[in-house]
N, C-alpha and C positions, 0 to 999 in steps of 0.2 A: 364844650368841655364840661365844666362844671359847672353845674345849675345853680348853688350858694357858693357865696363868696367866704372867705375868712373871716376878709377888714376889708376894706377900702381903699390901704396901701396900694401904691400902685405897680410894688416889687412883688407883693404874695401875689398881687393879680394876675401879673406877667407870670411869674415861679407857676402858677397856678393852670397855665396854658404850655409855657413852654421847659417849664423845669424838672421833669425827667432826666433817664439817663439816655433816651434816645430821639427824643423828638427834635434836639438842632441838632442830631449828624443826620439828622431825614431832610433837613433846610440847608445842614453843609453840603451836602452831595446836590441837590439840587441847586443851590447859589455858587459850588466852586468848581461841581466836578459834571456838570452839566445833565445827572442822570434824568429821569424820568420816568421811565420805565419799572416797573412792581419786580421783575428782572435785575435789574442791576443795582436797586438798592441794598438786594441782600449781597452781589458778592464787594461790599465795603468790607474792611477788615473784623469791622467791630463784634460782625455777626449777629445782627438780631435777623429773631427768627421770625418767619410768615405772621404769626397771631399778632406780635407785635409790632411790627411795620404794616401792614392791613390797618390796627388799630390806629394808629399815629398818623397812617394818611386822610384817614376819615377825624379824627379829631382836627386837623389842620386844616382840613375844609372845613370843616364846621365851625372853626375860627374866624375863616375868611383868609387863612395865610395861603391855602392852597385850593388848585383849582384841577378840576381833573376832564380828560374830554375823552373818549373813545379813538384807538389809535388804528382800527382794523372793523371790520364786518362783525369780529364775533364782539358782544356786548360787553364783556368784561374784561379786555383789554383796554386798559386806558395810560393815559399819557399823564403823566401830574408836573407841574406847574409852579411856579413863588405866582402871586398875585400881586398887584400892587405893594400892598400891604407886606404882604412877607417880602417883598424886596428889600422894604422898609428893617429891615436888621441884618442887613448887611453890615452898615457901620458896628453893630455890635459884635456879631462875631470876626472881624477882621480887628477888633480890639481883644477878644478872648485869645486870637491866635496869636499877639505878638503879648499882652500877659503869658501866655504860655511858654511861648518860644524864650522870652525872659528870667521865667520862674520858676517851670517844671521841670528838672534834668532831663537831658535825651529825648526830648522833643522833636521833632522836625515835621515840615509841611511838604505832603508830596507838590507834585506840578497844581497849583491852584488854580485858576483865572480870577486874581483878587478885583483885577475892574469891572468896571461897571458903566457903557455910555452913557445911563443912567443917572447918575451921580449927580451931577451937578444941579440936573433939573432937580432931584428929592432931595436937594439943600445940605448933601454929607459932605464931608469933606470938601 
């Protein structure tokens, strides 16, 4: 992501990787809506377009939040992944979504899969 830092804080640091307007619905779609595919990320509602989902999935690797593997013969189809790590903020956005659903009028969550058999081993909830 970014080669200098701000501060040291460890909120600018985070904002710093993932505080965009699009980089956790490229981790929602992949921790709630199972995508994977450079395909079906674009048809979320949101709409981001190709430069900047391309961008977001190569920065998320680059983080170590995502991992990507070749899903076919040709080279650049690939399959993208939460890694350990990006599992690892689940509890956080399953907390964004019920601030929201609490806070922001006309909200709603389509069909999510908010579990995780995961969970208990990475110590959430």
């Amino acid at each position: 992501m970014t080669s200098s830092r701000r501060s040291c804080c460890p909120i600018a640091c985070t904002l710093d990787i993932l505080g965009d307007r699009w980089t956790l619905l490229v981790v929602r779609d992949m921790m709630f809506m199972s995508k994977q595919r450079f395909e079906e990320f674009l048809e979320s509602p949101e709409g981001i377009s190709t430069n900047i989902l391309a961008d977001r999935l190569k920065q998320l690797e680059a983080a170590g939040l995502v991992q990507k593997r070749p899903y076919s013969n040709h080279s650049r189809r690939m399959n993208y992944s939460l890694t350990e790590a990006g599992q690892t903020l689940r509890p956080i956005l399953k907390s964004m979504i019920a601030w929201g659903l609490k806070y922001v009028p006309e909200t709603a969550t389509p069909q999510l899969d908010l579990t995780n058999p995961n969970e208990q081993e990475m110590g959430s909830e």
